[in-house]
C-alpha positions as CSV (number, residue, x, y, z in Angstrom):
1,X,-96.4,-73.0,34.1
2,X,-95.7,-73.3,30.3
3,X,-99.9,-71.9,29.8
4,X,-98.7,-69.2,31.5
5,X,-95.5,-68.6,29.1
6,X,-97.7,-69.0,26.6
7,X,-100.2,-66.4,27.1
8,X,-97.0,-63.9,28.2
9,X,-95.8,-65.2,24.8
10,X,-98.8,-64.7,23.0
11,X,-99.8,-60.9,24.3
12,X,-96.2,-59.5,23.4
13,X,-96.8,-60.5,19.5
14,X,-100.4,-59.9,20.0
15,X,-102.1,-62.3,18.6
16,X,-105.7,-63.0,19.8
17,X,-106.8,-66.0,21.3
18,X,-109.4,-67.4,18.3
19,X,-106.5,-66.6,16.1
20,X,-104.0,-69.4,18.1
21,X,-107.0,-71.6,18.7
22,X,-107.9,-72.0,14.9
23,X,-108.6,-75.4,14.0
24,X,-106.6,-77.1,17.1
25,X,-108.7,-76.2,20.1
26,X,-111.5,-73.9,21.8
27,X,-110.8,-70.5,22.6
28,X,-112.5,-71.5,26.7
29,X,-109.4,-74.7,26.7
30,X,-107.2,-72.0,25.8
31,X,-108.6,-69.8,28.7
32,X,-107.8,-72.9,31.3
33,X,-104.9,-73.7,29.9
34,X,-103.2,-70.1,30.2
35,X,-104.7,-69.8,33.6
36,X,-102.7,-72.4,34.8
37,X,-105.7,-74.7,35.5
38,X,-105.4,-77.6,33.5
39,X,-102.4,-78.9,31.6
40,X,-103.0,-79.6,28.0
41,X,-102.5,-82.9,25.6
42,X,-99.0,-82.6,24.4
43,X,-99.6,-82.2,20.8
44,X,-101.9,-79.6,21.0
45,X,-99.7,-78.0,24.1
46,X,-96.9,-78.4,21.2
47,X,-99.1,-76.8,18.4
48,X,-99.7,-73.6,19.9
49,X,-96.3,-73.5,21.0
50,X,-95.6,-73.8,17.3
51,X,-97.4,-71.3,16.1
52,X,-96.0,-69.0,18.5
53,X,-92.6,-69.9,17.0
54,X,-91.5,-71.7,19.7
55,X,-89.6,-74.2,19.3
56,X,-90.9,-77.0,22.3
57,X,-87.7,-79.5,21.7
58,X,-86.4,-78.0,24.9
59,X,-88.4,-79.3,27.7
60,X,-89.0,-82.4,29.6
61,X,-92.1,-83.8,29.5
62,X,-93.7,-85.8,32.0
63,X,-96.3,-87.8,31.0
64,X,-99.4,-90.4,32.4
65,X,-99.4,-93.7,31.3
66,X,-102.0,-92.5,28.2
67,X,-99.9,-89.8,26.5
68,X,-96.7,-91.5,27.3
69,X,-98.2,-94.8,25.5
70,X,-99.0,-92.4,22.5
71,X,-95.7,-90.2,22.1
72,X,-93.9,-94.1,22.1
73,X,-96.1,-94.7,19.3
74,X,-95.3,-91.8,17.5
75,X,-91.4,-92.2,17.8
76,X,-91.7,-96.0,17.4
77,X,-93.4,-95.0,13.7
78,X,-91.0,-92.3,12.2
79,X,-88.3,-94.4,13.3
80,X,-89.2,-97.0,11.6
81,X,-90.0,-95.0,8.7
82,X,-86.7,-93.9,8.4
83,X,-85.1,-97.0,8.7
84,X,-87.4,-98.6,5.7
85,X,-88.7,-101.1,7.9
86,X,-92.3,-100.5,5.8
87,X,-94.3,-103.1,7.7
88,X,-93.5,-102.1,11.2
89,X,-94.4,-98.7,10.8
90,X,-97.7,-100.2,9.2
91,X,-98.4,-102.0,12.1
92,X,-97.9,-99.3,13.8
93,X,-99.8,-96.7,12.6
94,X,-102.9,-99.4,12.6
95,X,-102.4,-99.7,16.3
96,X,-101.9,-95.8,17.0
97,X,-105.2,-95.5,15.2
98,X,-106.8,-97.7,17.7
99,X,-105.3,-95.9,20.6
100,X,-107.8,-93.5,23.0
101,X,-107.8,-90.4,22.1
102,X,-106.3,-90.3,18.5
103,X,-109.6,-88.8,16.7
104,X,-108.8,-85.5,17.7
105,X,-107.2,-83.1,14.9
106,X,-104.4,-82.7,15.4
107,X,-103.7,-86.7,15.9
108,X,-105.2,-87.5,12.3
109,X,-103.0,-84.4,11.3
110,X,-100.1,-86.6,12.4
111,X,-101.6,-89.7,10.8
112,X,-101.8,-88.3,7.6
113,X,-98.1,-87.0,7.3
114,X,-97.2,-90.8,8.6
115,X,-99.7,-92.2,6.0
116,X,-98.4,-90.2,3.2
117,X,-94.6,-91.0,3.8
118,X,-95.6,-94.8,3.8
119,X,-97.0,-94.1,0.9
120,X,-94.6,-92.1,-0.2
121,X,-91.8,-95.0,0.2
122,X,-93.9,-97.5,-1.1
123,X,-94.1,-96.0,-4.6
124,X,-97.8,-95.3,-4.2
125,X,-99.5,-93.5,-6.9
126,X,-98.8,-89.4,-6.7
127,X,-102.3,-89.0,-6.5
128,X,-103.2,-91.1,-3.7
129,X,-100.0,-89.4,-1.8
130,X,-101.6,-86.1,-2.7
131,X,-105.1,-87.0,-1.0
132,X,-104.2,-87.4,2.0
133,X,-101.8,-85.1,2.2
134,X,-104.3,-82.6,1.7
135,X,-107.3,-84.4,3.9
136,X,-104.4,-84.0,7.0
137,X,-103.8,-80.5,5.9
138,X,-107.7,-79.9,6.1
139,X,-107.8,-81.2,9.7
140,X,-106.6,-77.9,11.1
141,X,-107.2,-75.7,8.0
142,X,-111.1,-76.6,7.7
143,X,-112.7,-74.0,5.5
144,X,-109.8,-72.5,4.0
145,X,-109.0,-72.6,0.5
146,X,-105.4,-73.9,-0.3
147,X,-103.7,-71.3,-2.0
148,X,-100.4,-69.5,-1.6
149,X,-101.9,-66.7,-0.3
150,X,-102.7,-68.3,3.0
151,X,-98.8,-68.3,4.1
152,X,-99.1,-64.6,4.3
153,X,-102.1,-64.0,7.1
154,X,-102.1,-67.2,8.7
155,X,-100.3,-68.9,11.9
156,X,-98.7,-72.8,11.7
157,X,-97.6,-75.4,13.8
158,X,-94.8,-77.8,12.7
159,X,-97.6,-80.5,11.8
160,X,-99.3,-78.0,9.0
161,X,-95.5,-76.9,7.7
162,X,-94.6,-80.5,7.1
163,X,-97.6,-81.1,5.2
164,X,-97.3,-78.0,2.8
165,X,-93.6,-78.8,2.2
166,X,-94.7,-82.3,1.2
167,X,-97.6,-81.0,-0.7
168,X,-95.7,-78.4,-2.8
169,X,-93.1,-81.3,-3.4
170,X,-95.9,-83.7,-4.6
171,X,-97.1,-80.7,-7.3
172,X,-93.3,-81.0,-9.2
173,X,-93.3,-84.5,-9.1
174,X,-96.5,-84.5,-10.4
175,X,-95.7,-82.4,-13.9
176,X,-96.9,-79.0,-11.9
177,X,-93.5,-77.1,-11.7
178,X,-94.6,-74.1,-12.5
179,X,-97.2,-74.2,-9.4
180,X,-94.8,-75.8,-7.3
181,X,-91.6,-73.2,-7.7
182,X,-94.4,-70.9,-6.8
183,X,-95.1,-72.6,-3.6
184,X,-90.9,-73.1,-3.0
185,X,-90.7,-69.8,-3.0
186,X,-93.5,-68.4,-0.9
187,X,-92.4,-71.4,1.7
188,X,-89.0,-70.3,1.6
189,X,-89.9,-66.2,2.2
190,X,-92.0,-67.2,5.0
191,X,-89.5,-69.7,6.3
192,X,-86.7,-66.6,6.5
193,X,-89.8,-64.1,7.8
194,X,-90.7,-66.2,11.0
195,X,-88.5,-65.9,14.2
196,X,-88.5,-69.8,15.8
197,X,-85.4,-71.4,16.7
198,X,-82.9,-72.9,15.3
199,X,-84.2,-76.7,15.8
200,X,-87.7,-75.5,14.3
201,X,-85.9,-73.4,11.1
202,X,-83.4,-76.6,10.5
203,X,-86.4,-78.6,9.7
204,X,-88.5,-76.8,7.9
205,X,-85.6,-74.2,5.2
206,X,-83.3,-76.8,4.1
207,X,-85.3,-79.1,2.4
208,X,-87.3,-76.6,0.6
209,X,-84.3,-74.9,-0.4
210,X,-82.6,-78.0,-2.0
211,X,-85.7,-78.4,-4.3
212,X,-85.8,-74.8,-5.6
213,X,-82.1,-74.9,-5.9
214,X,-82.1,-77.7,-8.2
215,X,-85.0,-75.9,-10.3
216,X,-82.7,-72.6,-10.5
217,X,-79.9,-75.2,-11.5
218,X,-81.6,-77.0,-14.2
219,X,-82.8,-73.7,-15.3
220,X,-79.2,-72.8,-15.4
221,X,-79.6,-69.8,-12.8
222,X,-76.8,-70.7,-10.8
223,X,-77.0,-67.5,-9.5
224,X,-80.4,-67.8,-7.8
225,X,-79.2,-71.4,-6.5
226,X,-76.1,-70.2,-4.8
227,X,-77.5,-68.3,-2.0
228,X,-80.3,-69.8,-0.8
229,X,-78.0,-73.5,-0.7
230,X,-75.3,-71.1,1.2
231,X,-78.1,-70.4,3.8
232,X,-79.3,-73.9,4.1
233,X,-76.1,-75.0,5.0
234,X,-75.4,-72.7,7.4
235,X,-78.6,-73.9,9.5
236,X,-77.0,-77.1,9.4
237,X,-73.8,-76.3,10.5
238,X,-75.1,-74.4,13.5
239,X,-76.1,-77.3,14.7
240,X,-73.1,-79.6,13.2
241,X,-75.7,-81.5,11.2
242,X,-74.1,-83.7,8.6
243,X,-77.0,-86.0,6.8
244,X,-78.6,-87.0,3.6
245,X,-80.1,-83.6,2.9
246,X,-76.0,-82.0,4.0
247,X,-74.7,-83.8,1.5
248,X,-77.0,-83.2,-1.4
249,X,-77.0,-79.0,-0.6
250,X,-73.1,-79.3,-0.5
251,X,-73.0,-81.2,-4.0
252,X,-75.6,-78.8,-5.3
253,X,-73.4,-75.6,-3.8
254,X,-70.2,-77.4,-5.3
255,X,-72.0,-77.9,-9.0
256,X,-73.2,-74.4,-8.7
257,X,-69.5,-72.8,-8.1
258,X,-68.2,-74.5,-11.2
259,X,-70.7,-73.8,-13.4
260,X,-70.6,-69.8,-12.3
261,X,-66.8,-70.3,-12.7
262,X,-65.7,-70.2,-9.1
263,X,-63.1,-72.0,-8.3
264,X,-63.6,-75.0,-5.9
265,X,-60.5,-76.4,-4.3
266,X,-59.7,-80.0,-5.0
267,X,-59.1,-80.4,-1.0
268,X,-63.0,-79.4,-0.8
269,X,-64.5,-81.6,-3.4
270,X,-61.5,-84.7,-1.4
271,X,-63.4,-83.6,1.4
272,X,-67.1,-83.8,0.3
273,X,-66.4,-87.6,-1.5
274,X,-64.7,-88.4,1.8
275,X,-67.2,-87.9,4.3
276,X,-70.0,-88.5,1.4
277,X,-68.7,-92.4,0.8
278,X,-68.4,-93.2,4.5
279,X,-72.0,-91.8,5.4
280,X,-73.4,-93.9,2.3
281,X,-72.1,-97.0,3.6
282,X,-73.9,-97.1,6.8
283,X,-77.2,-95.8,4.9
284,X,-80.1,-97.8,6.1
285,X,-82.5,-95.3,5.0
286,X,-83.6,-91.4,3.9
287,X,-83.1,-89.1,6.6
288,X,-83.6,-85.8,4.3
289,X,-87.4,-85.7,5.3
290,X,-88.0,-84.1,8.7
291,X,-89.8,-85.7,11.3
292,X,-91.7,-84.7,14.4
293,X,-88.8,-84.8,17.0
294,X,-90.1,-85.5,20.4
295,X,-87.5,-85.8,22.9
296,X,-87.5,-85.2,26.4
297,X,-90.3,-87.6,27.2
298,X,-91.2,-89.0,31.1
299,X,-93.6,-91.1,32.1
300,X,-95.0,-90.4,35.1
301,X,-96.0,-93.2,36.6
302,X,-92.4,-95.1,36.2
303,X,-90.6,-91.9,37.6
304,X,-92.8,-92.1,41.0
305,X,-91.9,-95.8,41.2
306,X,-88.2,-95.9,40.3
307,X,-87.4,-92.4,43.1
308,X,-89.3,-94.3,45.7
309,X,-87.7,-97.0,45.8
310,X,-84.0,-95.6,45.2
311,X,-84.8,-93.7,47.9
312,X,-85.3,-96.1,50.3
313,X,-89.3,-95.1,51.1
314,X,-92.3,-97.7,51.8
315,X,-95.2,-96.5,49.9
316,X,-96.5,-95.9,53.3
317,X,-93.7,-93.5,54.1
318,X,-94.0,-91.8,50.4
319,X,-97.9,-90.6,51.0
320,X,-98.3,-89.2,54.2
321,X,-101.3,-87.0,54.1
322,X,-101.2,-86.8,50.1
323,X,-103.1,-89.9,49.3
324,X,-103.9,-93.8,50.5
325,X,-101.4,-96.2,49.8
326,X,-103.4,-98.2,47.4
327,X,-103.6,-94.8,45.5
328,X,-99.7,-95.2,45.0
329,X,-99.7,-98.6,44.3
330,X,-102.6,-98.1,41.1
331,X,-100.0,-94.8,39.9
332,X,-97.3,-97.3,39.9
333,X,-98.7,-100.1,38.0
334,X,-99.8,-97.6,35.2
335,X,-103.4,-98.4,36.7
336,X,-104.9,-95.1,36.9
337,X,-104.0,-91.2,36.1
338,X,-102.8,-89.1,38.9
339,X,-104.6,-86.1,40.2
340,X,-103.0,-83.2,40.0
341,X,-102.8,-82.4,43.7
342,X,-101.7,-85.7,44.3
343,X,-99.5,-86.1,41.7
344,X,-97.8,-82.2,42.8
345,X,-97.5,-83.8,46.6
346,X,-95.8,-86.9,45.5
347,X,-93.1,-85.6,43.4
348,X,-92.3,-82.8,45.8
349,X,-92.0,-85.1,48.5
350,X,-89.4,-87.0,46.4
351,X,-87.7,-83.8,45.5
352,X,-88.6,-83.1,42.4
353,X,-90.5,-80.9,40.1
354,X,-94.4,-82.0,39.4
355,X,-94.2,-79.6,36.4
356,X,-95.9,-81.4,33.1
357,X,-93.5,-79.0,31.0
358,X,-90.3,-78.3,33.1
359,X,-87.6,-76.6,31.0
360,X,-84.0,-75.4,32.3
361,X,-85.0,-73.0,34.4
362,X,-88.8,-72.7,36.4
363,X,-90.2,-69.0,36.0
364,X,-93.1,-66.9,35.1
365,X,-91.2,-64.8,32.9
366,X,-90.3,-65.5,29.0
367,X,-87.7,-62.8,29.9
368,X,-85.8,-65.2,32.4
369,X,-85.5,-67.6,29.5
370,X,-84.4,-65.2,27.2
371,X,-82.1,-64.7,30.2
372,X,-80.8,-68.4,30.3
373,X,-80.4,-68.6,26.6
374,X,-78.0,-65.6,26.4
375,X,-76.0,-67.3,29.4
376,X,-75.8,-70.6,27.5
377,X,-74.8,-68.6,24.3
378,X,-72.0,-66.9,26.1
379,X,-71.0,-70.2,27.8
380,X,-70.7,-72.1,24.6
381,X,-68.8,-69.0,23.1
382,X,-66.0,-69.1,25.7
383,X,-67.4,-66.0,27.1
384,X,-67.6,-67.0,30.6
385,X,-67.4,-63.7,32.9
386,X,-70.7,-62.7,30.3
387,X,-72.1,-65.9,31.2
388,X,-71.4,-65.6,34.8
389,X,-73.2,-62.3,34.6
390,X,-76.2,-63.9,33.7
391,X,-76.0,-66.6,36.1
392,X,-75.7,-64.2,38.8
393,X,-79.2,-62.5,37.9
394,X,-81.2,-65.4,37.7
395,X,-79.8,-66.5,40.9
396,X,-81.2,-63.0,42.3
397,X,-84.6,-63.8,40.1
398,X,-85.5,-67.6,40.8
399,X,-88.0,-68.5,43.2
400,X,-85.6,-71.5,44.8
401,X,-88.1,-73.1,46.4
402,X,-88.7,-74.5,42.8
403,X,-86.3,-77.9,43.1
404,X,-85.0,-77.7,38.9
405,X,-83.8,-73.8,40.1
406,X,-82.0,-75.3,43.1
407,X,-80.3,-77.6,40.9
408,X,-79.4,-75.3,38.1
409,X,-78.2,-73.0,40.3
410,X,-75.5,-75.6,41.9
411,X,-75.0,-77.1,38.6
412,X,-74.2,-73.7,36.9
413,X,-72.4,-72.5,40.1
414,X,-69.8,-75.0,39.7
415,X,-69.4,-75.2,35.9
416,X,-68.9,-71.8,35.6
417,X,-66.8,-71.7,38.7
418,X,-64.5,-74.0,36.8
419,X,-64.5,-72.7,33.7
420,X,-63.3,-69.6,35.2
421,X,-60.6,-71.6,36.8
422,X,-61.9,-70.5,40.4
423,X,-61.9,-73.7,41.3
424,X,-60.6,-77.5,40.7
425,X,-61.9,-80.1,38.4
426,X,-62.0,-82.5,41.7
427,X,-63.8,-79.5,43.5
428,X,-66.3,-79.1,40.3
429,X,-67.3,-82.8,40.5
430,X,-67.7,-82.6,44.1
431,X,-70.5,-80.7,43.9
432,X,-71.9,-82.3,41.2
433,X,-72.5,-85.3,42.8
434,X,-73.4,-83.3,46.2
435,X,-76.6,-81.9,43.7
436,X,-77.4,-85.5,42.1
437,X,-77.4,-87.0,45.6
438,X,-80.6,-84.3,46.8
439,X,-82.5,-86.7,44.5
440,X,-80.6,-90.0,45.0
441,X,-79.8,-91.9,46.7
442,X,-75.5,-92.4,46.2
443,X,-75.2,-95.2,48.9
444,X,-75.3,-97.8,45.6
445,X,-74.4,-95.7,42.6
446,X,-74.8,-98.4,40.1
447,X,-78.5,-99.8,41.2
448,X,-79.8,-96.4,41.4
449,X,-78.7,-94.9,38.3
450,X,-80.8,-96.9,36.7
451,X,-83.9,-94.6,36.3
452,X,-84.8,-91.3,34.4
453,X,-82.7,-88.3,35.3
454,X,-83.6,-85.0,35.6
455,X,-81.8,-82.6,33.3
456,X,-79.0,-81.3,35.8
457,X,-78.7,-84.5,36.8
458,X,-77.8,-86.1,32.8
459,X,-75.9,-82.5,33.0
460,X,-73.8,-83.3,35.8
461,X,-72.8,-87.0,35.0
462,X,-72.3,-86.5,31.3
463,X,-69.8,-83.2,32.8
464,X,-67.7,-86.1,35.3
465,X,-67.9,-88.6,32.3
466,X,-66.6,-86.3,29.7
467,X,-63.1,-85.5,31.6
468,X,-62.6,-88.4,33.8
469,X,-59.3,-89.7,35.0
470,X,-57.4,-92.8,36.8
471,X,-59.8,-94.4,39.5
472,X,-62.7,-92.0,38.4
473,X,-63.2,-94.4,35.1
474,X,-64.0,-97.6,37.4
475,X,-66.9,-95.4,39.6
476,X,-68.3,-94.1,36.2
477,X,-68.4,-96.5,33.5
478,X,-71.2,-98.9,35.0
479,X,-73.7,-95.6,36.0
480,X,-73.2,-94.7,32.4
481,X,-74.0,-98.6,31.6
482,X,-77.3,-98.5,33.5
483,X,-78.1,-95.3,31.8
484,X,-77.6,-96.8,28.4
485,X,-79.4,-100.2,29.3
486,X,-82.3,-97.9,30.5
487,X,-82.7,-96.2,27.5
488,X,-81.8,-99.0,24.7
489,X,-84.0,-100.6,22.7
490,X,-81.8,-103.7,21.5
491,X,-84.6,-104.8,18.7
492,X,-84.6,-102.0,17.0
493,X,-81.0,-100.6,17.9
494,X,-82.5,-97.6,18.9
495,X,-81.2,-95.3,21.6
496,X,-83.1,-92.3,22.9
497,X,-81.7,-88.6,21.7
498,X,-79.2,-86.4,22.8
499,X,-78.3,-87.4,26.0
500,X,-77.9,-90.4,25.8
501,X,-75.2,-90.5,22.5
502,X,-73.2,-88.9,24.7
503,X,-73.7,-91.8,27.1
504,X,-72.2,-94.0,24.5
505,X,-69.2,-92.0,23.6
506,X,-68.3,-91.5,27.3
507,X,-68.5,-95.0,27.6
508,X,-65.9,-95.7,24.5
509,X,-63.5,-93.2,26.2
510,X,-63.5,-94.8,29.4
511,X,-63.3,-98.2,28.0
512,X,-60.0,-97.0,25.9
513,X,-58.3,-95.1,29.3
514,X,-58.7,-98.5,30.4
515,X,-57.1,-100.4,27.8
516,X,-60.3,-102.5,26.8
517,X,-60.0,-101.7,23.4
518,X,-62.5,-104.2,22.2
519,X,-65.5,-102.7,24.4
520,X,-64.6,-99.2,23.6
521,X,-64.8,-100.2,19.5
522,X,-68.3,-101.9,20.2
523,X,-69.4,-98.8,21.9
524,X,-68.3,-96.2,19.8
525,X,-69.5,-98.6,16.8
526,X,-72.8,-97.7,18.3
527,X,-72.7,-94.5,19.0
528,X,-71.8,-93.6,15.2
529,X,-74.9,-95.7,14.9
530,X,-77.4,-93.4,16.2
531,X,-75.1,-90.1,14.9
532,X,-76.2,-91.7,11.4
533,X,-79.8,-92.3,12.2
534,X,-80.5,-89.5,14.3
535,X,-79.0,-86.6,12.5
536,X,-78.1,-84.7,15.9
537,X,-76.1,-84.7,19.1
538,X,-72.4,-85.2,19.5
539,X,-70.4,-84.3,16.3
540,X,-69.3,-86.5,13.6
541,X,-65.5,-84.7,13.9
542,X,-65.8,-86.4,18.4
543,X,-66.7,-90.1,17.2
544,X,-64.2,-90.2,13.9
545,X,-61.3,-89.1,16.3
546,X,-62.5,-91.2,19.2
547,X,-62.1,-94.4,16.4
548,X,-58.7,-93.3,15.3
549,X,-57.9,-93.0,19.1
550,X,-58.9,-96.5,19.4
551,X,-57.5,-98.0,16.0
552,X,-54.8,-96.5,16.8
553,X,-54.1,-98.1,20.4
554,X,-55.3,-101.3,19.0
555,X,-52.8,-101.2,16.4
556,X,-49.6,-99.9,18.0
557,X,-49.5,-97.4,15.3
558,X,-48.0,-94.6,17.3
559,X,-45.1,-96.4,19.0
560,X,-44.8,-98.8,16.0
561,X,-44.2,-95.3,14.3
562,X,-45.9,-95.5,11.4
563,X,-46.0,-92.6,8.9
564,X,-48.9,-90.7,8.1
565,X,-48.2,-91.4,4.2
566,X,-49.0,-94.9,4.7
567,X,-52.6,-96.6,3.6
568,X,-53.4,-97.6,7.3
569,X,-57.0,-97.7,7.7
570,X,-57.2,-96.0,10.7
571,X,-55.8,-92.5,9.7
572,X,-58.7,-92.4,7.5
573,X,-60.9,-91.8,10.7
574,X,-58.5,-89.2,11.5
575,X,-58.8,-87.0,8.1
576,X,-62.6,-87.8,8.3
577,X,-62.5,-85.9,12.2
578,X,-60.8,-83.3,10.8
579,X,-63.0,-82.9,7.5
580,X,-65.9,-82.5,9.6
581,X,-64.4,-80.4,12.2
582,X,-63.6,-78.0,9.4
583,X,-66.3,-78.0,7.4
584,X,-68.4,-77.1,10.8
585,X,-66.4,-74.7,11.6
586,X,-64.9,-76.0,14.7
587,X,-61.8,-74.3,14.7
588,X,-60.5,-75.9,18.2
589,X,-61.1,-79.7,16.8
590,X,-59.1,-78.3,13.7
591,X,-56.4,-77.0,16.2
592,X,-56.6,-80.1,18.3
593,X,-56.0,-83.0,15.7
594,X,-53.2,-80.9,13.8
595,X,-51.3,-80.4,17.5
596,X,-51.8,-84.4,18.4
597,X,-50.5,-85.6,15.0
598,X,-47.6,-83.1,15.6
599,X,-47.0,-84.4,18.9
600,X,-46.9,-87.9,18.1
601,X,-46.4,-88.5,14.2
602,X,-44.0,-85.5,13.3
């Protein structure tokens, strides 16, 4: 399904085949792979998403026991590049080396940016950072000449970008500013040109604009510094981003105001050195460098075992005329790589999609996601009859034989319904759980949450979760416990994105409704954890308030009556909810502290 996107894709901006192919793949793998015949390796699936400026963040992925093994890898080594833990990610790039299948391009292309940040972090000499940087840029770019000129007729995957930004980087640390503002700035024009999403642009602008900012400033051209540091932050706020890289672009975009003699307001700059001191506590490593995000990921071979048995079949009652048993019983031990066929039977006959790439909606038509993003945009604006609109197309458009459109259209049914106030919270949930139990089984909640969910279904229970009441806290908390023992690595302290943060915080509000104040602060200990690490998710302005709430009940401080002039530790969590809240732009979290302080401290 996504080859087929991506040819639909590919004819509207007209670009040629050999043109998307260059350097990753052959223009007859393209052919299958458009065709629908053959589903391609996930990097290079990614790549020519990429250079179609689309950003593939979005999807679930399921993958066979080979790929899955690889994309671990790759996680397993930014991760613990970021957190400085040098050796590991040594380790692990040795072993990822050794792994089938990694001496294709695109794989070294990955090595290399890997390699280079090592490097990089280990104070290497600039030189010896430079080389490989450009012998991964080369992987893909074979036969080109390195210039500036080839950002102007050439197509790039997120791989390639992250390389050039590094490279250009290298040249002003290495004495060549001149060379390297010139690079800044053609990066930058063809960072603003290109039309990929917001996840894709957050990566790539901001950093390259905090290194030709502080050029224009040292240059004293605060001028030139202000706008394109104004911009940067505004990708990052979209997405309520508040890191390394947020802090250094509003310090540069504070410096820059005084020095042009705009005033800055002392509440800003109390602000900034707020929110600044608390993230610099919890540091445990540079987070300003992006890294190649792959969420979303499945592995096959688990999901066939864990649905068959939570749904109650025998292996012999799973295959019917699809396969033998001892076919099953090799996909389930990771012994061998299902057929397509096969694998499209088995997952069907479990309920579920057998798409590699599923996204939120299944369709042949880039138009229907253009669709679904415009109903998610109204939905997140408050505009719900426009969003309902929307719904109500795709509904008419869907093919609902295809098991994710069945489930986003109850899923969506009932959110919208609610938000609309045509029908109850109780009524809302009803149906939730009515769609999760299509794909399990609900007899024993608890045992049977414990396997990957389908997006609806992480939809749905992180929807019951977020607003639960009373008795509802006691059936909730220990599916959202599985989920987070499922998905938890405890050696590295390492959860699995977006999702699952959410998981964590859900689990501190329940724990606090039911007066176990000390779980609720482990749990939302760890979910400001991963915030810090992982640079998206769940807001900073959610977990600070959350911690007052708690600090708060733990203390007694509301009934005790204690003034908000007073040093008490725990307002501080409250100013920093509101700082953030305001400084993204969240005018209801804003609204929503000052009303609860009014309520109960004035």
């Amino acid at each position: 399904m996504l080859g087929v996107l991506l040819k639909e894709i590919r004819k509207s901006k007209t670009i040629s085949q050999e043109i998307l192919v260059e350097g990753i793949c052959s223009r007859e793998t393209l052919k299958k792979y458009e065709s629908g015949k053959c589903d391609l390796e996930k990097l290079r699936a990614d790549a020519l998403m990429q250079r179609l400026e689309k950003t593939v963040d979005k999807y679930y992925v399921k993958l066979d026991n080979v790929e899955y093994a690889l994309a671990r890898r790759r996680v397993q080594i930014q991760d613990a590049l970021r957190r400085n833990k040098l050796s590991v990610a040594e380790r692990a790039i040795l072993a990822y080396k050794e792994m089938p299948g990694t001496n294709d391009a695109l794989h070294r292309q990955f090595l290399a940016l890997v390699q280079a940040e090592l490097l990089r972090k280990k104070s290497a000499p600039l030189s010896q950072q430079r080389e490989v940087i450009l012998a991964g840029i080369a992987k893909t770019l074979a036969g080109r000449e390195l210039s500036i000129n080839l950002l102007n007729d050439r197509l790039f995957h997120l791989l390639e970008l992250f390389l050039l930004q590094r490279y250009a980087i290298l040249l002003e640390e290495m004495g060549e500013v001149d060379e390297a503002v010139r690079w800044y700035k053609a990066l930058l024009a063809r960072f603003s040109q290109e039309q990929r999403g917001m996840a894709d642009k957050q990566k790539l602008y901001p950093l390259i604009a905090y290194r030709l900012a502080g050029y224009w400033m040292r240059e004293g051209s605060y001028d030139q510094a202000l706008p394109i540091i104004e911009k940067a932050l505004e990708l990052l706020r979209y997405s309520e981003i508040q890191n390394t890289l947020y802090l250094m672009l509003w310090e540069l975009e504070i410096t820059a105001k005084e020095e042009m003699g705009t005033p800055v307001l002392d509440e800003e700059k109390e602000y900034f050195y707020c929110l600044k001191k608390f993230l610099k506590e919890g540091e445990k490593g540079e987070d300003f460098f992006p890294t190649y995000v792959e969420p979303h990921l499945c592995s096959i071979n688990a999901i066939l075992k864990e649905r068959r048995i939570i749904q109650g079949k025998t292996r012999e009652e799973l295959v019917g005329m699809i396969c033998d048993t001892r076919t099953l019983e090799r996909q389930e031990k990771n012994e061998s790589k299902p057929q397509k066929k096969v694998w499209k039977g088995l997952f069907s006959a479990l309920g579920l999609s057998s798409l590699k790439y599923e996204s939120s909606i299944v369709t042949r038509s880039y138009k229907d996601f253009q669709k679904f993003e415009a109903m998610a945009r109204a939905y997140n604006k408050g505009n719900m009859k426009e969003a309902m609109i929307f719904y109500q197309e795709l509904v008419e458009i869907l093919d609902m034989n295809e098991s994710t459109n069945r489930q986003f259209e109850e899923y969506w049914g009932a959110e919208l319904r609610f938000s609309l106030g045509k029908i109850s919270r109780e009524e809302r949930n009803r149906q939730f759980w009515e769609m999760m139990g299509w794909t399990l089984s609900l007899e024993n909640k608890e045992k049977n949450f414990s396997c990957w969910l389908t997006e609806y279904e992480k939809e749905a229970l992180s929807s019951i979760s977020w607003d639960c009441e009373g008795e509802e806290i006691e059936e909730i908390l220990p599916l959202l416990k599985r989920q987070f023992r499922r998905n938890f690595n405890v050696a590295e302290r390492i959860m699995e994105r977006g999702f699952y943060e959410r998981v964590l915080y859900s689990i501190a509000r329940g724990y606090l409704r039911s007066e176990n104040l000390r779980r609720a602060e482990q749990y939302i200990t760890l979910a400001m954890e991963q915030r810090r690490f992982q640079d998206w998710g769940l807001s900073w302005d959610r977990l600070f308030f959350l911690r007052f709430r708690i600090e708060e009940k733990k203390f007694g401080l509301w009934e005790k009556k204690i003034p908000l002039k007073s040093n008490v530790a725990a307002f501080q969590w409250a100013k920093l909810a509101w700082i953030s809240a305001k400084e993204n732009g969240d005018t209801y979290m804003c609204d929503f502290i000052v009303k609860y302080f009014k309520r109960h401290y004035l």
